[in-house]
C-alpha positions in Angstrom: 0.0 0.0 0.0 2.9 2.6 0.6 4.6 1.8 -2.3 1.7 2.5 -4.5 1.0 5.8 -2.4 4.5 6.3 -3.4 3.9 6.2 -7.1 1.2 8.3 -6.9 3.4 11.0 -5.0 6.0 10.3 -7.8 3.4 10.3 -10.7 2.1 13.7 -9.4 5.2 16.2 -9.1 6.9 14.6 -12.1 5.9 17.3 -14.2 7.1 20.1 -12.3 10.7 18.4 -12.6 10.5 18.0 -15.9 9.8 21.2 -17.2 12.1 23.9 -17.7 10.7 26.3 -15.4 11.2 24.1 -12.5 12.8 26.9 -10.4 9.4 29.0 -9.9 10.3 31.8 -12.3 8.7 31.6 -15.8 10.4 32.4 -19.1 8.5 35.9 -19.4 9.4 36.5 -16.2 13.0 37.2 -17.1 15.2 39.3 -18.9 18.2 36.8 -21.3 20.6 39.1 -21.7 22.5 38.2 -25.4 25.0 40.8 -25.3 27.2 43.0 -23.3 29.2 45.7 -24.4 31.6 47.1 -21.9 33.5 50.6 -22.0 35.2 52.9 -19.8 33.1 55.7 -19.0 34.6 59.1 -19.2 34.2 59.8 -15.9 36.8 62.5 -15.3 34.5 65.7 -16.9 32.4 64.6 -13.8 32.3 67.1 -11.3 31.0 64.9 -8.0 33.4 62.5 -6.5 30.7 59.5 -7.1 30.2 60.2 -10.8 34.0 60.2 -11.1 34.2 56.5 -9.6 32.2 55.2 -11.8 34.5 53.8 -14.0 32.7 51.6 -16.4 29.3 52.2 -19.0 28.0 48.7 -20.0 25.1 48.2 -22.5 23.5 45.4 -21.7 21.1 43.9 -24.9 17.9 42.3 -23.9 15.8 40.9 -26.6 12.3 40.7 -26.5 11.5 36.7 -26.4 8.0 37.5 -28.1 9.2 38.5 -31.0 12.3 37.2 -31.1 10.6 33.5 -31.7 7.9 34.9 -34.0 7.6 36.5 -37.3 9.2 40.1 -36.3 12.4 38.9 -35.6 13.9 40.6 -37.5 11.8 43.6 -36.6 14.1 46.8 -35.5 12.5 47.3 -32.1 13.5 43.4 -30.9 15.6 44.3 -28.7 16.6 46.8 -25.4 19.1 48.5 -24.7 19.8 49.0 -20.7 22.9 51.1 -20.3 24.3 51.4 -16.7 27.5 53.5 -15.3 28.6 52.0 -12.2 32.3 51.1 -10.8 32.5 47.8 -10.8 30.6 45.0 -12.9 28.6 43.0 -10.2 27.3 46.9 -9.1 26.7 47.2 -13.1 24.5 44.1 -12.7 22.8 45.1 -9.5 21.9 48.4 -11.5 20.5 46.4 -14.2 18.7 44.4 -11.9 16.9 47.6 -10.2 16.0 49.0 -13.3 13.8 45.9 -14.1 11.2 44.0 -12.5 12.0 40.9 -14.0 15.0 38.4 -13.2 18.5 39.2 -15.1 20.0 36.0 -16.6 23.2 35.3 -18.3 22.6 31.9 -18.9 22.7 32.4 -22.7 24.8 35.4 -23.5 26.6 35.2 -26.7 29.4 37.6 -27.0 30.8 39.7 -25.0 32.2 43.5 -26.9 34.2 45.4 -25.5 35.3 49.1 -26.1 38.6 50.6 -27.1 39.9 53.2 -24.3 38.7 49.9 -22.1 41.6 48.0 -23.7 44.0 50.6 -23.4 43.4 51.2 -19.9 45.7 48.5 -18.7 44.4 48.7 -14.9 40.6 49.0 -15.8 40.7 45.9 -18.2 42.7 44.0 -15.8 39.6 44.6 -13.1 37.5 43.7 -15.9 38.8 40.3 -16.6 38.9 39.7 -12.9 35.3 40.8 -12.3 34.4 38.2 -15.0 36.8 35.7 -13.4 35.1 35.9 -10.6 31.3 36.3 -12.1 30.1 32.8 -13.0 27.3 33.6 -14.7 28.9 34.3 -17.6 30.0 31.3 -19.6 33.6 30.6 -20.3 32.4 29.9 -24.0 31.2 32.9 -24.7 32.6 34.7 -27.5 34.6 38.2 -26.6 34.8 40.8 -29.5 36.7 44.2 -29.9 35.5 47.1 -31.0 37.7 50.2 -32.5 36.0 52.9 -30.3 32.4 52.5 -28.2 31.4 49.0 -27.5 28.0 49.9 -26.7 27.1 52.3 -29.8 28.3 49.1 -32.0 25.8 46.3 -30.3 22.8 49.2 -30.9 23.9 49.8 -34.5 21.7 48.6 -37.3 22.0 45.4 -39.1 19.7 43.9 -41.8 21.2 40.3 -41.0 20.5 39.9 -37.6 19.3 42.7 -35.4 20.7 41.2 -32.5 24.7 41.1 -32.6 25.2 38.5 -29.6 22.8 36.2 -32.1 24.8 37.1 -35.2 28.4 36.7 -33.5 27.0 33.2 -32.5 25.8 32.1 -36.1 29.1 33.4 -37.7 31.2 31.3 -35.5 28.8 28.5 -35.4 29.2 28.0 -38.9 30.9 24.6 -39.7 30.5 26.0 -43.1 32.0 29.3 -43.2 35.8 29.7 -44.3 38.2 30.5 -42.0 40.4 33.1 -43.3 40.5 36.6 -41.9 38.8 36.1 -38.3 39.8 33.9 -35.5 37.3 33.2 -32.3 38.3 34.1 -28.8 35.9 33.2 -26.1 36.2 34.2 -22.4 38.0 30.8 -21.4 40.6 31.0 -23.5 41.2 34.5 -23.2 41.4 34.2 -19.4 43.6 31.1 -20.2 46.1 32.9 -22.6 46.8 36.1 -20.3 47.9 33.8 -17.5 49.6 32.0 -19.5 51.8 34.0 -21.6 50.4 37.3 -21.2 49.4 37.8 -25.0 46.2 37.5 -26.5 44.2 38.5 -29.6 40.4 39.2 -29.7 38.7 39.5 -33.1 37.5 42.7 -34.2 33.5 43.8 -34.9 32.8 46.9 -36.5 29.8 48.6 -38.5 30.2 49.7 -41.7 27.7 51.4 -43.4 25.0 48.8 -42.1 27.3 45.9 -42.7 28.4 44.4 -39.8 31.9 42.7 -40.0 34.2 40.3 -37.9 37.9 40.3 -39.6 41.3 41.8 -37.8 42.4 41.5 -34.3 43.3 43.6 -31.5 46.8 42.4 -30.1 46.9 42.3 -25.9 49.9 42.5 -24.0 50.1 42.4 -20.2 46.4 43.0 -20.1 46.9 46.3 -22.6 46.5 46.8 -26.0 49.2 46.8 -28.1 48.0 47.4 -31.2 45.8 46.3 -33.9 46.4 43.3 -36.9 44.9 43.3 -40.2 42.6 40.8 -41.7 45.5 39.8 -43.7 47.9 39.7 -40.7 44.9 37.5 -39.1 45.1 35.2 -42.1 49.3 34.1 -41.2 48.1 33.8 -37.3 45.9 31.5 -39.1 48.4 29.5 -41.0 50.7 29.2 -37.8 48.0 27.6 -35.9 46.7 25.2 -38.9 43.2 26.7 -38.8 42.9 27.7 -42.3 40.1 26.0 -43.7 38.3 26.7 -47.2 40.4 29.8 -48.2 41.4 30.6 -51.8 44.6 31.3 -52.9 45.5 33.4 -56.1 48.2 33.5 -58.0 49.5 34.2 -61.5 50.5 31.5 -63.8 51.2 32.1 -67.1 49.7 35.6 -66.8 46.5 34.1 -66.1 45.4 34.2 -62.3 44.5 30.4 -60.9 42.4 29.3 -57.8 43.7 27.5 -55.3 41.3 26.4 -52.5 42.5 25.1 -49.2 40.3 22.4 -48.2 42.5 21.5 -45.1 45.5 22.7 -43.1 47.6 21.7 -40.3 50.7 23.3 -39.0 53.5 22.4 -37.1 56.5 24.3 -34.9 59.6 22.5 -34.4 62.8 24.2 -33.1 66.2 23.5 -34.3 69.9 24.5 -32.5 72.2 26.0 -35.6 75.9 26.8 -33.8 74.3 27.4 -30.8 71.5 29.4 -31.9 68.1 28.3 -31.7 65.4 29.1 -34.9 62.1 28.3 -34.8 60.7 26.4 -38.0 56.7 26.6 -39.0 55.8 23.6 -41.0 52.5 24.1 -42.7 50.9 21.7 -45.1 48.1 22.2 -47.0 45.6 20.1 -49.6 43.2 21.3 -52.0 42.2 22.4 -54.8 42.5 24.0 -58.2 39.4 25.8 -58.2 39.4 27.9 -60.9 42.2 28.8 -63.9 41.2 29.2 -68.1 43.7 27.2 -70.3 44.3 27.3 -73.5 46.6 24.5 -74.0 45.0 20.7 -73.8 46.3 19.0 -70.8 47.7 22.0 -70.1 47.9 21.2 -65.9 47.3 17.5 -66.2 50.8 17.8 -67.1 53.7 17.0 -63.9 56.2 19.9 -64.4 53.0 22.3 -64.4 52.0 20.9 -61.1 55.3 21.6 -60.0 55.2 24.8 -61.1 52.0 25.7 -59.7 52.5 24.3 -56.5 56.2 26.4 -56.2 53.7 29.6 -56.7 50.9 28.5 -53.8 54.2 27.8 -52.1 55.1 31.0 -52.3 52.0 32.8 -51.3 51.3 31.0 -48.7 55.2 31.8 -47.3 55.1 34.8 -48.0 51.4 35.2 -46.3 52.5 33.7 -43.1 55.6 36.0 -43.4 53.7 38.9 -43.0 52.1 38.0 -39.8 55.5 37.1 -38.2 57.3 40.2 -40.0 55.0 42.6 -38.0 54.9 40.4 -34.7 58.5 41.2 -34.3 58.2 44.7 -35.5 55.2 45.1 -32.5 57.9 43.0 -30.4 54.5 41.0 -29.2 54.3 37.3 -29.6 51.0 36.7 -30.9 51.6 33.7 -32.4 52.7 31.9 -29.6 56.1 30.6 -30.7 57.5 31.2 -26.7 54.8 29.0 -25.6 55.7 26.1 -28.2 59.4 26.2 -27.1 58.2 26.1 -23.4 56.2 23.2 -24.1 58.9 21.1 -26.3 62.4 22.1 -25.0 61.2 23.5 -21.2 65.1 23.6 -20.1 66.2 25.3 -23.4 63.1 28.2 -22.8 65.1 29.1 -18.9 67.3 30.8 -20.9 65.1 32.4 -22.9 62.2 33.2 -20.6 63.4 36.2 -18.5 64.0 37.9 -22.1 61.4 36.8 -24.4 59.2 39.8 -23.8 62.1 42.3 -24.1 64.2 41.1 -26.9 64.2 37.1 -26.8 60.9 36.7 -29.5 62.4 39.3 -31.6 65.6 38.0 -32.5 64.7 34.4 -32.6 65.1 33.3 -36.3 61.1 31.8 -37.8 61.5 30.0 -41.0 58.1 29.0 -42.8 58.2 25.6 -44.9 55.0 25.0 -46.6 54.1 21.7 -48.2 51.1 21.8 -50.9 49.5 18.9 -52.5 47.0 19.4 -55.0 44.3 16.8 -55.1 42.3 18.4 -58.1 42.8 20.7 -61.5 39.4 21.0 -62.0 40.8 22.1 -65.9 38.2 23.7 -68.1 39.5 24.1 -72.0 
């Protein structure tokens, strides 16, 4: 007799486990924040003492669920802004959570943005990765973006795609699809990860351009500063060091005619060899893919060995003198972006003691990096 009054007792409050609101407050009820755009507030044309403190102006974007799921999701008023100026984060999210009646959730933010005088304040964006250190409700795998001035006029800016940035941010990178080429993801994790680590970091660049939003470049941190900002093109050889190139074309001229390459796959290697008792870094990268496109007037005309050869010598080439770039202007930033100190730590520890005190200073840029690329070409895809 219990044990059937126990499977009634079972039978009857299954449901409220099972559903997702479980924890008494309904979906409507709260407020999913998707994005958060932090800057530093300019607080010093403040006369009071209290506006002066408050350090930070973070936009926090709250879509409306409603519409969101329905047919005006793409609708322009979708989403709200709630900006707060506070001098701390958790005060910023206490603000937040005053200035609404319904719970604040973080559960399912998708990018983090932050603003440019934030980055170049070294001591503010230090307390910033701590306060998010030390916030949990903020997932370690959500992605973090820079902005080339205001972080919080960028996530209200228009855009015809996908009204709501966090959203779009999360699609882009999502995207087994997508070619990886002039953008590289950095969530909060790995960024926390890669400034105790070594104390450099890159964070992919968003900006707005007339209506377009676009995710390509990086900005380059340094002891929890920014150094200074890469190109898309400078993004690309990052890439190439860290075998994450995936679907990208490369052009170049043969016989005056410019040919398609398409990387299909990558992977990269960094070995480091002792020449009279100085150490040099080698990059291997190999790549296979492609001849995508390329007009020939001669039959057979890449069917033919030497011409493979030949062709491969000039993807060779680019893809040398591509990565080259990347390292070229490391060393000329004296910032170690691509992590070739953090290789030779991990594969010849007693070698990097006599390197590690100096890396930073003048160890990274005088190492010698040679780039040996190996391409194999599956396909000439020839058209007569």
């Amino acid at each position: 007799m219990i044990i059937n009054k126990l499977k009634y007792i079972i039978i009857i409050f299954l449901p409220f486990v099972l559903t997702g609101c479980w924890d008494s407050v309904e979906i409507n009820e709260r407020h999913v924040v998707l994005e958060v755009a932090i800057d530093k507030n300019d607080a010093s044309k403040q006369s009071s003492t209290e506006a002066q403190d408050k350090r930070y102006e973070v936009t926090y974007t709250i879509p409306d669920i409603a519409k969101l799921s329905g047919q005006d999701s793409l609708s322009e008023d979708v989403k709200t802004a709630i900006i707060t100026k506070s001098s701390t984060i958790a005060t910023s999210v206490d603000e937040v959570e005053r200035k609404t009646q319904n719970t604040v959730t973080f559960s399912h933010t998708k990018a983090l943005v932050l603003g440019e005088e934030l980055l170049k304040d070294k001591e503010l964006f230090k307390a910033t990765i701590d306060g998010l250190i030390r916030n949990m409700q903020i997932g370690r795998g959500t992605s973090i973006l820079a902005v080339k001035g205001k972080a919080g006029k960028l996530t209200q800016a228009k855009n015809p795609q996908n009204p709501i940035i966090g959203l779009y941010v999360m699609k882009f990178f999502n995207n087994s699809e997508r070619p990886t080429s002039y953008a590289k993801q950095q969530t909060l994790g790995n960024l926390i990860k890669e400034l105790q680590n070594t104390g450099v970091t890159t964070i992919p660049v968003i900006s707005d351009q007339e209506g377009t939003v676009l995710i390509q470049g990086a900005a380059v941190i340094k002891d929890y500063e920014l150094a200074d900002w890469i190109n898309k093109e400078q993004v690309r050889g990052e890439l190439f060091v860290e075998g994450k190139i995936k679907e990208v074309p490369i052009v170049v001229k043969y016989k005056g005619e410019n040919l398609t390459y398409n990387i299909e796959e990558e992977e990269s290697r960094v070995s480091f060899n002792a020449n009279n008792g100085e150490w040099c870094a080698e990059i291997e990268i190999k790549v296979k893919g492609n001849i995508t496109e390329f007009v020939s007037s001669e039959q057979n005309e890449l069917f033919n060995e030497s011409s493979i050869r030949e062709i491969g010598s000039l993807i060779k080439a680019e893809i040398n003198k591509q990565t080259q770039e990347s390292i070229v202007y490391s060393k000329e930033i004296n910032v170690d972006f691509l992590n070739i100190g953090l290789e030779m730590y991990r594969k010849h520890p007693k070698e990097w003691e006599s390197y590690e005190n100096q890396w930073l200073i003048t160890g990274y840029k005088n190492i010698p990096i040679k780039v040996v690329t190996i391409v194999t070409i599956h396909n000439t895809g020839m058209l007569e």
